[in-house]
C-alpha positions as CSV (number, residue, x, y, z in Angstrom):
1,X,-67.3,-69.4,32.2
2,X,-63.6,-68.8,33.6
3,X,-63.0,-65.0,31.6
4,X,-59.9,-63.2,32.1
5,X,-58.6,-60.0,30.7
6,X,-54.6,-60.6,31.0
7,X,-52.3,-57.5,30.5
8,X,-49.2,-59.8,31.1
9,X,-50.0,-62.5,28.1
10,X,-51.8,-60.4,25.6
11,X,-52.0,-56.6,26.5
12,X,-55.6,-55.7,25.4
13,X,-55.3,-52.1,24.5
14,X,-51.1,-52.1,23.6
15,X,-50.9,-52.1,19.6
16,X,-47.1,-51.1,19.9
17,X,-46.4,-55.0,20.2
18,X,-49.0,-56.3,17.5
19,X,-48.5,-59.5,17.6
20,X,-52.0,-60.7,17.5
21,X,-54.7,-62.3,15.3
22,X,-56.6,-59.9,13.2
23,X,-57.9,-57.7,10.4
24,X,-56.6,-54.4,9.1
25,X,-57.7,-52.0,7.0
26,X,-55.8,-51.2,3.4
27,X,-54.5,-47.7,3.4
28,X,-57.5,-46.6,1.1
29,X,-59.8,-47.6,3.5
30,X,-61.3,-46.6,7.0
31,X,-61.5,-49.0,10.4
32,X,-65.2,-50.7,10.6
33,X,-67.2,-48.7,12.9
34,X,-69.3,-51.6,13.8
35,X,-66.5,-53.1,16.1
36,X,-68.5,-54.6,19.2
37,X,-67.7,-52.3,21.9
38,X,-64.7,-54.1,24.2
39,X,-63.2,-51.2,23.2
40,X,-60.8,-48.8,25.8
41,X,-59.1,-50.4,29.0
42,X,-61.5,-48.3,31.1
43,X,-64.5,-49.8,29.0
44,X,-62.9,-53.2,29.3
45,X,-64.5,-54.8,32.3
46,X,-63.7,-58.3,33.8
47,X,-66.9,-60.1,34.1
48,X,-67.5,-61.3,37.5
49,X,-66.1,-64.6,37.5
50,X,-68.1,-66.0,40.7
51,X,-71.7,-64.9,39.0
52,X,-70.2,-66.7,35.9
53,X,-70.0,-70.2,37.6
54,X,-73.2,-69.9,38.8
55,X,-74.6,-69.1,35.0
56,X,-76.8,-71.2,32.5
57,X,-75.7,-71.0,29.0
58,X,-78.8,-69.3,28.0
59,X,-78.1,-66.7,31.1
60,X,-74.8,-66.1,30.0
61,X,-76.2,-65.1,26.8
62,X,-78.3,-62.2,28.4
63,X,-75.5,-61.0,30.3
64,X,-72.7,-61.3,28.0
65,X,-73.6,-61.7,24.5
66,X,-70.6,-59.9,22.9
67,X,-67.6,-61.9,24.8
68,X,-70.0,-65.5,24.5
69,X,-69.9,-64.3,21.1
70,X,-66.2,-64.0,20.7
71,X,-65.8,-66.9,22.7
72,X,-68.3,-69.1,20.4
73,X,-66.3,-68.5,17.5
74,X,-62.6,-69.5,19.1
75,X,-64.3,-72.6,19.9
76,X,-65.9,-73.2,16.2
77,X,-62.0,-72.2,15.1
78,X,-61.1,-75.0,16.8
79,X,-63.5,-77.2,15.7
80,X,-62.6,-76.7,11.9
81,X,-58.6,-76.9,12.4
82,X,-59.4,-80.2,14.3
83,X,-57.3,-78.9,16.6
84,X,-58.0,-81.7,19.5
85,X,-60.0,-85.0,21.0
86,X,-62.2,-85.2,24.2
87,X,-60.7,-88.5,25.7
88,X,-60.2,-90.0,29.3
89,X,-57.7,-88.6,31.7
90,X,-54.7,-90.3,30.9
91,X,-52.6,-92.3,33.8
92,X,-49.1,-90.6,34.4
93,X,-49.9,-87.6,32.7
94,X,-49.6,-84.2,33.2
95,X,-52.7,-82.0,32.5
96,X,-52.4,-78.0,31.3
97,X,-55.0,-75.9,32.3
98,X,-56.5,-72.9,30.2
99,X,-58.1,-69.7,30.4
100,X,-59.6,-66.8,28.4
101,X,-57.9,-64.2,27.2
102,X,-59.4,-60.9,25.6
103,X,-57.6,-58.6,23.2
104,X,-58.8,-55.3,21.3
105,X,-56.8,-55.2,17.9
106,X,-55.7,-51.5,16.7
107,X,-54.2,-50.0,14.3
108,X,-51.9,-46.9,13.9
109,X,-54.6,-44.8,14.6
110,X,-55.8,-46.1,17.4
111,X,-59.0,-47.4,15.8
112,X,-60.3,-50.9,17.2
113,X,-60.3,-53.0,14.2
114,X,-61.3,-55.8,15.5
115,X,-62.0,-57.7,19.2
116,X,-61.1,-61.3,20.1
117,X,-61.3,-64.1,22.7
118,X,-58.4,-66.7,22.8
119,X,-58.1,-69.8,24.6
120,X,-54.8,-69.8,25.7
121,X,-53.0,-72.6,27.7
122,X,-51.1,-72.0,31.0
123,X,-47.7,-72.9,29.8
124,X,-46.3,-71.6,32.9
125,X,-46.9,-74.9,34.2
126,X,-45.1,-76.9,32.0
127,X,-41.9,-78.0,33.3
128,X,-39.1,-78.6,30.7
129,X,-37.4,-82.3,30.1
130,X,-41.0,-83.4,31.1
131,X,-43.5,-81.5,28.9
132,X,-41.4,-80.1,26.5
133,X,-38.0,-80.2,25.5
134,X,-36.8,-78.0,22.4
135,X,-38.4,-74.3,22.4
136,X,-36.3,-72.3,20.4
137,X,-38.1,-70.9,17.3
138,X,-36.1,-68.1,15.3
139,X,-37.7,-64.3,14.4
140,X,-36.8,-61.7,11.8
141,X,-34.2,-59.4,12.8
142,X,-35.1,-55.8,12.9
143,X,-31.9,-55.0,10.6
144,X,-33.7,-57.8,7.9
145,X,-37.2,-55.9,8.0
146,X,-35.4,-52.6,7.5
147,X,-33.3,-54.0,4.7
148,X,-36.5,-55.4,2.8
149,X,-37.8,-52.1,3.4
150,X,-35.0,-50.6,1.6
151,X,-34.9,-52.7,-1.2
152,X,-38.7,-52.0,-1.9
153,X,-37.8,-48.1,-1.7
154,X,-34.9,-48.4,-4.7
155,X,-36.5,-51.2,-6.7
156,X,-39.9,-49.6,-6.5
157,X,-41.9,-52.0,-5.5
158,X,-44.8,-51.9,-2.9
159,X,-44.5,-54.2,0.6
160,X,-47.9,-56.0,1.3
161,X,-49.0,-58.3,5.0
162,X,-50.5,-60.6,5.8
163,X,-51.7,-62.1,9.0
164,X,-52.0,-66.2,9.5
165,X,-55.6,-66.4,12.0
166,X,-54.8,-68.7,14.9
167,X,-51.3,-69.4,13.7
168,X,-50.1,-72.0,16.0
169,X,-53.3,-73.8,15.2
170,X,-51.9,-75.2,12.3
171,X,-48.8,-76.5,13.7
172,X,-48.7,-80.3,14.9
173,X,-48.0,-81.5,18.3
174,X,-47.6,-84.9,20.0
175,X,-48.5,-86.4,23.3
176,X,-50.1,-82.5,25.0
177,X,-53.4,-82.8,27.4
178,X,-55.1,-79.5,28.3
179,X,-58.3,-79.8,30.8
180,X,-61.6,-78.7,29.3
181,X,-62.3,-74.7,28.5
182,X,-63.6,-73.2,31.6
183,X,-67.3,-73.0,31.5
184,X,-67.7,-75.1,28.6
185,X,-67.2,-78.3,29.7
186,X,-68.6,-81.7,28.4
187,X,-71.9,-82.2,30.5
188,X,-71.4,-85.9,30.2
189,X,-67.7,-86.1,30.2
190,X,-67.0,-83.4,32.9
191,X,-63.5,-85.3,33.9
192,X,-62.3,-85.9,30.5
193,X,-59.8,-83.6,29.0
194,X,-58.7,-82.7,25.8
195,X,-56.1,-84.8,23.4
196,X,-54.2,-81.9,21.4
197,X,-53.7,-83.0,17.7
198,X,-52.5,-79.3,17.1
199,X,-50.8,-76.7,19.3
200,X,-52.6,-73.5,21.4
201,X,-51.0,-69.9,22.4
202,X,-49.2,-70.5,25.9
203,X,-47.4,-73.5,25.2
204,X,-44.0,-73.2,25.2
205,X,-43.2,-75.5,22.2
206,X,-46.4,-74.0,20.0
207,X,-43.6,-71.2,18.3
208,X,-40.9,-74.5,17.5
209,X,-43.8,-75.8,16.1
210,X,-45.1,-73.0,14.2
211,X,-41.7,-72.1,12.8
212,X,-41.4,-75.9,11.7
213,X,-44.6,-76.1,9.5
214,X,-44.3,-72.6,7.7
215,X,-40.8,-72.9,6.4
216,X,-40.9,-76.5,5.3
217,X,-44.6,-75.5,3.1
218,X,-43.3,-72.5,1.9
219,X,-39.7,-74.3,0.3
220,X,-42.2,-77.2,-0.7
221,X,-43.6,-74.6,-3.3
222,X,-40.3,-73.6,-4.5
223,X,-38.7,-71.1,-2.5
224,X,-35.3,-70.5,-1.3
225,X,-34.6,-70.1,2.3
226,X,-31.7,-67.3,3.6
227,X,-28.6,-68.4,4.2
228,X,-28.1,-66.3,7.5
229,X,-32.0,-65.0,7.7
230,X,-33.6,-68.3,8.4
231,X,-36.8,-66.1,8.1
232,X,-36.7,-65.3,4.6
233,X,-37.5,-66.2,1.8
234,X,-36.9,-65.5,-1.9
235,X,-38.2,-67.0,-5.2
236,X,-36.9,-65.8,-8.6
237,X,-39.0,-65.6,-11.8
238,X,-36.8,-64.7,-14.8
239,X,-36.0,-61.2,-13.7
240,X,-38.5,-60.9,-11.0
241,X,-37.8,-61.4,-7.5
242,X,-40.6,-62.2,-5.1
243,X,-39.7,-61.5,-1.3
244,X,-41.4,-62.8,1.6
245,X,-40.1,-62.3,5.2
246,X,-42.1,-63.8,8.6
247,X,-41.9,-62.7,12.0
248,X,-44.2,-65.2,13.9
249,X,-47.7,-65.1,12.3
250,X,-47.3,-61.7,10.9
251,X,-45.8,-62.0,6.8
252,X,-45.0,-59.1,4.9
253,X,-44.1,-59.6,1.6
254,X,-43.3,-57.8,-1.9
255,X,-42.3,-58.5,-5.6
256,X,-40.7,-56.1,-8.9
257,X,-44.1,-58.3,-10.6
258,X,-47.4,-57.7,-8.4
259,X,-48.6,-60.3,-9.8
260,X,-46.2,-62.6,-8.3
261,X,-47.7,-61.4,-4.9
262,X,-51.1,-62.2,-5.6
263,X,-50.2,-65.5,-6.9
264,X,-48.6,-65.6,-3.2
265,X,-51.5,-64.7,-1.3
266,X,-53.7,-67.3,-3.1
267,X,-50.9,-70.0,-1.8
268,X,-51.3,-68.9,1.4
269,X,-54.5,-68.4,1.6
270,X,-55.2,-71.7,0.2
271,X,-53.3,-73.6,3.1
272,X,-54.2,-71.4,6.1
273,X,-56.8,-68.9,7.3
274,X,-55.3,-66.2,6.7
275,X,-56.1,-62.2,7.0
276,X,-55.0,-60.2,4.1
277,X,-54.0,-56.7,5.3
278,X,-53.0,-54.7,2.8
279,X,-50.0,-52.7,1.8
280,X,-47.6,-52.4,4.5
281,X,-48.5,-49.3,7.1
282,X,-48.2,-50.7,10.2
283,X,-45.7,-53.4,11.4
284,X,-44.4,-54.3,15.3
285,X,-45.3,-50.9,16.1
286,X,-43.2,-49.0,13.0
287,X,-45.4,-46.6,11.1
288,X,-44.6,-47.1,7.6
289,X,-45.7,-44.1,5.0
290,X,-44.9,-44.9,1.6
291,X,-44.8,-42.7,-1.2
292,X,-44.1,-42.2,-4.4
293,X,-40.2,-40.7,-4.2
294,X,-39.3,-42.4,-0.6
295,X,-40.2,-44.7,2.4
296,X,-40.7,-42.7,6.0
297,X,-40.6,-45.1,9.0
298,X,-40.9,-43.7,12.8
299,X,-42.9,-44.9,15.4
300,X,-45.1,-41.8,16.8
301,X,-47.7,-43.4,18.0
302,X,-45.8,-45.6,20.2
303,X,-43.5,-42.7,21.8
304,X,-47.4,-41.1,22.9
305,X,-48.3,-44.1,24.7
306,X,-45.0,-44.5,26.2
307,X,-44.8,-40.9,27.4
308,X,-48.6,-41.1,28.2
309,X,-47.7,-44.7,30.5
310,X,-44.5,-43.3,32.5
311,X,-47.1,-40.1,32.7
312,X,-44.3,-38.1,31.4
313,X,-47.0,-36.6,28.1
314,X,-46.5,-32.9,29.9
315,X,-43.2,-32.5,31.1
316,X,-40.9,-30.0,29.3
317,X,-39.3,-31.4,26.2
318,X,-35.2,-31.3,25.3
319,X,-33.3,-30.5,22.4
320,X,-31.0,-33.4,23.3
321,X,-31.2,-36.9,24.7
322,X,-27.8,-36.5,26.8
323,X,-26.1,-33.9,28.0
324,X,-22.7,-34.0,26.9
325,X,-21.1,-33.3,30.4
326,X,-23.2,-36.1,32.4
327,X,-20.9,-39.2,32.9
328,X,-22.9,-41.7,34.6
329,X,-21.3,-44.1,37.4
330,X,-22.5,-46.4,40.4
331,X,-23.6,-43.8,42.7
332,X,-23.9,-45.9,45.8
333,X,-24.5,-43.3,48.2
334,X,-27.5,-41.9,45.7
335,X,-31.4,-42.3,46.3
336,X,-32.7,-45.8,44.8
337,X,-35.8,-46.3,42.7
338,X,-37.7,-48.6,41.4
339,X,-35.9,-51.2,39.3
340,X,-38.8,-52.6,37.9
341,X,-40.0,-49.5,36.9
342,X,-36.7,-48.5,35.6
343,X,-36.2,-51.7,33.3
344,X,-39.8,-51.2,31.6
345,X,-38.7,-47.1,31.3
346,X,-35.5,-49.0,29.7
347,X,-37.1,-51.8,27.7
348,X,-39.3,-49.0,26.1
349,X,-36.4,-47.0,25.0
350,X,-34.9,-50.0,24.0
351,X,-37.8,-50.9,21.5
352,X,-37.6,-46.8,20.4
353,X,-34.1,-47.8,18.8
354,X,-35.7,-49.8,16.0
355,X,-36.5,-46.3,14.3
356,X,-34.4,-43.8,16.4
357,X,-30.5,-44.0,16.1
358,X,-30.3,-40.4,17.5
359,X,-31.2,-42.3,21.2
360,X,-29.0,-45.6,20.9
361,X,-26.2,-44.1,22.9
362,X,-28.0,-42.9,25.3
363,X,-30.6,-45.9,26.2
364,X,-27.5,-48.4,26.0
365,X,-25.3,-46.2,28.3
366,X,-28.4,-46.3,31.6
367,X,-29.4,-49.4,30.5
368,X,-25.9,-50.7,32.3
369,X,-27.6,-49.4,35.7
370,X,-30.4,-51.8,35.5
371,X,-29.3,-53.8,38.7
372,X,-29.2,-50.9,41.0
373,X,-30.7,-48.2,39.7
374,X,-30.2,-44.4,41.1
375,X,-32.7,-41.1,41.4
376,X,-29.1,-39.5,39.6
377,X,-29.9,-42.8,36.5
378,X,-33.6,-42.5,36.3
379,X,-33.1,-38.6,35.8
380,X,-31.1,-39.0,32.7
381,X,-34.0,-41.9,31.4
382,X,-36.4,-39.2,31.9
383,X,-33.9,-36.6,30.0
384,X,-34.6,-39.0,26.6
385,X,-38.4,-39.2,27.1
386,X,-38.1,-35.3,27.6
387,X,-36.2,-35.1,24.0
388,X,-38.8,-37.6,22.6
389,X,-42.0,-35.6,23.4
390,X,-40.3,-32.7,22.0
391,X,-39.4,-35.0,18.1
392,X,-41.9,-37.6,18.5
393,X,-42.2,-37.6,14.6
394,X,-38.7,-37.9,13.9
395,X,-37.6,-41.2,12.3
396,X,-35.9,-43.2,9.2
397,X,-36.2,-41.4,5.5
398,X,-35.4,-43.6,3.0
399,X,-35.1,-42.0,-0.8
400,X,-35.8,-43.8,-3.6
401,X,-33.1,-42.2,-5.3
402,X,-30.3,-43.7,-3.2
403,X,-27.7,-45.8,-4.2
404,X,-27.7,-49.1,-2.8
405,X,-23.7,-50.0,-2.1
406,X,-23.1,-50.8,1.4
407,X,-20.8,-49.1,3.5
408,X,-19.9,-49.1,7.1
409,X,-18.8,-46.9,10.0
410,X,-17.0,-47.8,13.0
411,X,-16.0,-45.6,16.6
412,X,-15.1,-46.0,19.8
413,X,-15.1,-43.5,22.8
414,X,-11.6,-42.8,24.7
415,X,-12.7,-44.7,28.1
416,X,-15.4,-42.2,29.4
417,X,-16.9,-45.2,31.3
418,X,-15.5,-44.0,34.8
419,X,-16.2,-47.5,36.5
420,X,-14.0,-50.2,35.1
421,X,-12.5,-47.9,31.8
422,X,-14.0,-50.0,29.4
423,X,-14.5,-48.4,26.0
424,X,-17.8,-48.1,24.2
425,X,-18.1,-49.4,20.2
426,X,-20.9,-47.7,18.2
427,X,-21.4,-49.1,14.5
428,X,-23.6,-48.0,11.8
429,X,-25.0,-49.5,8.3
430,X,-25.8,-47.6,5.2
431,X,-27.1,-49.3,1.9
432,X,-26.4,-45.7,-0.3
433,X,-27.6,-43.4,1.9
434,X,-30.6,-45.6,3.9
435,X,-29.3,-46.5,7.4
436,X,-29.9,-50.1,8.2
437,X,-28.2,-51.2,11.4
438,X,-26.6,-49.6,14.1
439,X,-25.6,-50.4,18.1
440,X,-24.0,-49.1,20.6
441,X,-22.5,-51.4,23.6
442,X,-19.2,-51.4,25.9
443,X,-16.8,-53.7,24.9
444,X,-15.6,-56.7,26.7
445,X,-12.3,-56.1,27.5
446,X,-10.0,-53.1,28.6
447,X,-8.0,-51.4,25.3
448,X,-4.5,-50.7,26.6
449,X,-5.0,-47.9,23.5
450,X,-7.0,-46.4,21.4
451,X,-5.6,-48.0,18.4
452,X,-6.7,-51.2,20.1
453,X,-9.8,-49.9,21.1
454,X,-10.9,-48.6,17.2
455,X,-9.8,-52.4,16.2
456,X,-12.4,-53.9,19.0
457,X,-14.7,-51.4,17.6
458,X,-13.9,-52.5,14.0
459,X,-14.1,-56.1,14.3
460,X,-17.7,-56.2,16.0
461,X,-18.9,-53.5,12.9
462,X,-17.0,-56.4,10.3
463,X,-19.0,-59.0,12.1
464,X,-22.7,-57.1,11.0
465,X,-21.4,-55.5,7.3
466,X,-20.9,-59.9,7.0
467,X,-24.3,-61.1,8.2
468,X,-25.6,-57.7,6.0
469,X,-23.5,-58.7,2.6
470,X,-24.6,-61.9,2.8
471,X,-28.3,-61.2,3.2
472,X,-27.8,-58.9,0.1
473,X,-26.4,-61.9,-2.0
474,X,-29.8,-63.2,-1.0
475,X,-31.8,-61.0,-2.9
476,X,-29.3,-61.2,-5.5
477,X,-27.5,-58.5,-5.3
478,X,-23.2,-58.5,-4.9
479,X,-21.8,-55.3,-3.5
480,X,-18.2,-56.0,-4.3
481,X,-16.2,-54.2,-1.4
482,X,-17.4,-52.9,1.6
483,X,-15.7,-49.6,3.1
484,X,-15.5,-49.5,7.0
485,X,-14.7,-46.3,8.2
């Protein structure tokens, strides 16, 4: 049996992208402590793959019960979705191999809630115009799951997931051969590979797929798809408003009428396998508290493992992301470093944004170094890690109190950037007093004034407060006039 442990396609031990299959605990109730024990990176170990080939079934057993285990009930997933066909090796065709893939599911403890093997095809191979040809599947915005979040806080209302098991397994896909599952091939039909009926993780057009089947079941039942958030979806019931919003397998959902919501999750039960997980807590790495006078959303846990990666958990913390008299330019003649390590350090930050405003200046000003990155750069990166570890709990309050009229504001700087003058726009949201959506990014052009320069600024701000009103209308709310200031 071909077992891998793959950090690059599913990161075993990274809940801070928790994208995966599995079952979590409600808020009233503790993680199983009978988890089978894959459970740390360090305890984690690849199984000898060249002792593996040489295996019985029955040896294999012995030496690996739990991962056969996990393994076993992929397959038998498979077998009940009907998900493909042993047949000949087609003529002309091309051929995707697989592998095993393990993954340890946590929550926002850190508590293993669950381990799992997944049979994943090597889509890497594919080779586009030949094995597939459309891809593009679309995903929530982080502004939409935000706004839902807000909505829930003023109409009082509680936010519920739900995870879909083996999502892309229910998806339909024509004309795909993958070769047999390493170490459980056909004894009798050892050349023979499998006929996909439905899609598997790692082919590129499984999420076009996916995204395909859910939407068109869903407005089947009578629900109304967003006009600019393909990704939501809204059904009214005399003056109750059920509210469902998707981001890949993951579905959180909420109503004014909880009944309406367990009405929803005996639909969607009823057409897929699904994992019901509660009200909302923990969601693409956003800690969600929820009480009775407000919503609380930061993401703590992920700034410790970030800090804890980059080995940066003990340095001395800062009051401040940025000094106010840095300004930040080439430096050619300055020490270089390691880009790739520098673009993770910024991707991280960049992901810390969802629930930090306070750093989005600050990440989006070094991430315009990412080329050609200086020791003078990676010092100021370090600088916000610094100012995390010292407010690691800092993050979005939403009151329940708050009115819920949108407003806008709208800035530019006075052409600090020192390289080609451009001016920086930063924008910012607010539904009452919740903020919703902010950036901050250098414009395109060079403003000849700062008049011209606030209008650049404006414009892009106009272009959000649009996609924003109009996502509003969807839940059926109209908030007349928007001020940008």
């Amino acid at each position: 049996m071909h077992v891998v442990f793959d950090d690059n396609i599913f990161p075993r031990n990274d809940s801070c992208d928790d994208d995966d299959v599995g079952i979590l605990q409600s808020n009233d109730s503790e993680p199983s402590s009978k988890v089978d024990e894959i459970t740390t990176k360090e305890e984690a170990q690849d199984p000898p793959l060249e002792a593996l080939k040489d295996m019985s079934l029955e040896e294999r057993e012995v030496a690996y019960p739990r991962e056969l285990n996990y393994v076993k009930e992929e397959l038998n997933q498979f077998d009940r979705s009907s998900v493909w066909t042993l047949v000949e090796r087609p003529y002309g065709k091309s051929t995707i191999g697989t592998k095993w893939v393990f993954r340890n599911k946590l929550d926002e403890s850190g508590n293993i809630v669950r381990n799992k093997a997944r049979l994943v095809a090597q889509g890497y191979t594919q080779e586009e115009g030949i094995d597939f040809d459309e891809t593009y599947a679309p995903i929530a915005r982080m502004e939409a799951i935000r706004m839902l979040l807000a909505f829930a806080c003023h109409h009082e209302f509680k936010i519920f997931q739900i995870d879909v098991k083996s999502a892309f397994l229910n998806c339909f896909i024509n004309e795909v051969y993958v070769e047999q599952p390493p170490g459980f091939e056909d004894p009798k039909f050892p050349n023979h590979v499998f006929k996909l009926s439905k899609a598997l993780y790692g082919l590129k057009q499984a999420p076009r797929a996916w995204y395909e089947r859910l939407p068109t079941f869903l407005v089947e039942k009578g629900f109304n798809k967003g006009k600019v958030d393909t990704k939501l979806f809204i059904q009214n019931d005399g003056k109750d408003i059920l509210v469902v919003q998707i981001y890949v397998d993951d579905i959180i959902f909420g109503s004014t009428n909880e009944l309406l919501c367990q009405d929803f999750a005996k639909l969607m039960q009823g057409e897929f396998e699904m994992s019901m997980m509660g009200e909302l807590s923990f969601f693409l790495g956003l800690q969600i508290k929820r009480r009775k006078e407000d919503i609380f959303i930061n993401q703590a846990k992920c700034i410790k493992e970030k800090l804890k990666k980059f080995g940066l958990e003990n340095v001395k913390p800062q009051a401040t992301p940025m000094s106010s008299y840095i300004k930040l330019y080439k430096d050619e003649e300055g020490k270089c470093v390691d880009s790739k390590l520098y673009r993770f350090m910024i991707g991280s930050l960049l992901y810390l944004t969802v629930s930090r405003p306070d750093i989005m200046f600050s990440v989006c000003l070094c991430a315009r170094f990412q080329a050609n990155p200086k020791e003078s750069h990676l010092k100021v990166v370090k600088r916000i890690f610094r100012y995390l570890q010292d407010t690691p709990s800092k993050g979005l309050w939403y009151p329940r109190d708050s009115t819920f009229d949108l407003h806008a504001y709208s800035d530019a700087d006075y052409g600090d950037c020192k390289i080609d003058r451009k001016r920086t726009s930063g924008t910012c949201q607010f539904l009452g007093n919740l903020p919703i959506s902010w950036f901050s990014k250098k414009q395109n052009n060079i403003a000849l004034s700062t008049t011209e320069a606030d209008y650049i600024s404006a414009g892009s701000c106009c272009a959000q407060v649009l996609w924003t009103k109009q996502q509003i209308l969807d839940y059926g709310i109209d908030v007349g006039t928007i001020p940008i200031k």
